[in-house]
C-alpha positions in Angstrom: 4.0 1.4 9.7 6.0 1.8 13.0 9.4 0.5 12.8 8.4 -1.7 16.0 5.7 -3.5 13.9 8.4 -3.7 11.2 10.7 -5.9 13.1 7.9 -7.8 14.8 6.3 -8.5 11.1 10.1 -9.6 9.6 10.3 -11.6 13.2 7.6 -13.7 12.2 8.6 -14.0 9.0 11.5 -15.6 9.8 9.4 -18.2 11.7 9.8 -16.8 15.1 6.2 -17.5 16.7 6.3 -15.5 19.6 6.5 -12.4 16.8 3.6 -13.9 15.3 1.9 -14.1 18.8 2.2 -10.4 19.1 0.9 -9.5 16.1 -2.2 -12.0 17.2 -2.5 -9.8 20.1 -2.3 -6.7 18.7 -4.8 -7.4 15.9 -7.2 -9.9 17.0 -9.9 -8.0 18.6 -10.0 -5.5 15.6 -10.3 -8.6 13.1 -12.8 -10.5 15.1 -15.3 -7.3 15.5 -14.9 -7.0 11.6 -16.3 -10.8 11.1 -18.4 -10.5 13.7 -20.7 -7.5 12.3 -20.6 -9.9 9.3 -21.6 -13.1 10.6 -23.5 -11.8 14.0 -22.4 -15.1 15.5 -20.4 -15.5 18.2 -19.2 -19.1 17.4 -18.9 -18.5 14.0 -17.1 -15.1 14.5 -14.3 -17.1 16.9 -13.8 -19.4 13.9 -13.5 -17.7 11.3 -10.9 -15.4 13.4 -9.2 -18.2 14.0 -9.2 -19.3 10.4 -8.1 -15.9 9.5 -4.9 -16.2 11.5 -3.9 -19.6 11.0 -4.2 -18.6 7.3 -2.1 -15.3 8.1 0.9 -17.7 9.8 0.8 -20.2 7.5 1.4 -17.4 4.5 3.3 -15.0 6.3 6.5 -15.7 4.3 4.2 -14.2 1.5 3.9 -10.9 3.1 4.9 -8.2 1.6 4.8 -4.4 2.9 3.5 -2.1 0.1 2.8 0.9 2.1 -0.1 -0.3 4.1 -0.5 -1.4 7.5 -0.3 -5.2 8.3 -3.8 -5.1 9.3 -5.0 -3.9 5.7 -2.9 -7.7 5.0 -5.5 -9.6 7.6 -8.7 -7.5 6.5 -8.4 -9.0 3.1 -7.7 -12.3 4.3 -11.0 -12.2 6.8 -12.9 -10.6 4.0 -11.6 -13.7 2.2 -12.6 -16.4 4.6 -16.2 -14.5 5.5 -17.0 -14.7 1.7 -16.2 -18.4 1.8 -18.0 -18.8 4.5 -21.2 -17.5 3.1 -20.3 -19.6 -0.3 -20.3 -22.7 1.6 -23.4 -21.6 4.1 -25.7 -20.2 1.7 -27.4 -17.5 4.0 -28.0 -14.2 4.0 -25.5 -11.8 6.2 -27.2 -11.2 9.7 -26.1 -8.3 12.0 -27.4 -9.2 15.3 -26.4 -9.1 18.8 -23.9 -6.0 18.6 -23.6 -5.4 22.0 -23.9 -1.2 23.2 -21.1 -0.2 24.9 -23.0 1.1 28.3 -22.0 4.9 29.1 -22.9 5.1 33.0 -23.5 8.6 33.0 -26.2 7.4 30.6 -29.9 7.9 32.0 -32.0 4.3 31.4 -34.0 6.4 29.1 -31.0 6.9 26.7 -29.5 3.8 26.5 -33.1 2.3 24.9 -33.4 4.9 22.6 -29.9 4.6 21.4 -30.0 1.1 21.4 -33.4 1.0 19.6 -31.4 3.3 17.0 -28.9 0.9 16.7 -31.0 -2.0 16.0 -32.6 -0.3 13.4 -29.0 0.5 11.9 -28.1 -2.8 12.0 -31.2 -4.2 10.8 -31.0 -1.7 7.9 -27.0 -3.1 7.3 -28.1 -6.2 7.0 -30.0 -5.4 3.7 -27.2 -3.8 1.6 -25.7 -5.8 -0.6 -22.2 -7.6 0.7 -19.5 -4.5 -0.9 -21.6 -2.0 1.1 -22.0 -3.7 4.0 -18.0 -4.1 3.5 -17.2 -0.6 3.1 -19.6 0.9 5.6 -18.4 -1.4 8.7 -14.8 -0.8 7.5 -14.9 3.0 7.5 -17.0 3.7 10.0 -16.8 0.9 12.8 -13.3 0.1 12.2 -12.5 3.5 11.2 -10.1 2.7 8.6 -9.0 5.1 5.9 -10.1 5.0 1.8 -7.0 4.1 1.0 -6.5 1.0 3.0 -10.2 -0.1 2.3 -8.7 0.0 -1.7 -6.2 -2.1 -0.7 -8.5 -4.6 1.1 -11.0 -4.7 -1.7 -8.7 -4.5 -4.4 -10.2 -1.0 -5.8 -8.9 2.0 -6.5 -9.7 5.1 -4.1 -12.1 7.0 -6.1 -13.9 3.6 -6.8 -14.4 3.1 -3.3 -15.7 6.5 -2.3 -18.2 6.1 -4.9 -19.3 2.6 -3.3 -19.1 4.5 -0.2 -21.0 7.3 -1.4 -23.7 5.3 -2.6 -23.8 2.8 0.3 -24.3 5.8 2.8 -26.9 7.4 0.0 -28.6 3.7 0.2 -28.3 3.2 4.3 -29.8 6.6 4.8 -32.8 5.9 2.4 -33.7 2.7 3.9 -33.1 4.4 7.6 -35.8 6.8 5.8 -38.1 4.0 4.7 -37.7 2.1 8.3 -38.8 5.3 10.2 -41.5 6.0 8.3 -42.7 2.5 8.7 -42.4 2.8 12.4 -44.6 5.9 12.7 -47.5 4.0 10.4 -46.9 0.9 13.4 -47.6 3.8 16.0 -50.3 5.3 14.7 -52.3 2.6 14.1 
């Protein structure tokens, strides 16, 4: 952790809201793309940010740095509030609407393709079971390393690049599965 973030985290600690308002700004957009590819709803998304902060502020004092970024903190407190949020919903986890960042060098032809690719990704997503869905959205939307997914989750590394392993193993199968399904459509 940068010794900036340090002082800015022990700021808010203290009580000092502008502190806390930086941290908002720093992590916010990061937090809210996490809930959003779980709930696919805008609305919802904004909420349960929200949610996920005003939990953060009002147990900050209970912060405790133990070698992991302050985001890792806010990931398992949005994980946290998503899961309630399906508890209390009943519904299955819907990735929708991910918006493709445009590339204007891009020919029209491209972007459909690679958007067509992507909603079959997400589509495919939306089937594994909530830990994958977890761990495949966490390392490789939000990029974040093994070690502070263990953290989030609550797992031990090699635990999570077995989940990761087999999540990956699983996506690409059903990626398989969808394509092949497709070519049957366009045949016929």
């Amino acid at each position: 952790m940068l010794d900036g973030d340090q002082k800015i985290i022990n700021s808010a600690i203290s009580g000092k809201a502008s502190a806390f308002g930086l941290l908002y700004d720093k992590y916010h957009a990061q937090i809210y793309r996490f809930i959003y590819l779980k709930v696919s709803h805008r609305e919802e998304a904004e909420d349960l940010t929200h949610q996920v902060f005003l939990n953060a502020w009002q147990n900050i004092k209970k912060y405790e740095f133990k070698g992991f970024p302050f985001s890792s903190w806010l990931y398992q407190i949005a994980r946290n509030q998503v899961i309630d949020h399906y508890r209390t919903k009943k519904s299955n986890i819907d990735i929708e609407d991910i918006k493709e960042i445009k590339n204007d060098d891009d020919t029209l032809d491209n972007q459909v393709n690679r958007n067509y690719e992507i909603e079959k990704v997400k589509n495919v997503i939306q089937n594994l079971n909530p830990e994958h869905q977890d761990i495949i959205i966490m390392k490789f939307v939000e990029e974040l390393t093994s070690q502070e997914i263990s953290k989030i989750l609550n797992k031990p590394q090699s635990t999570i690049r077995v989940i990761q392993h087999r999540a990956v193993k699983n996506l690409r199968n059903m990626l398989k599965k969808e394509n092949k399904n497709g070519q049957k459509k366009q045949i016929k």
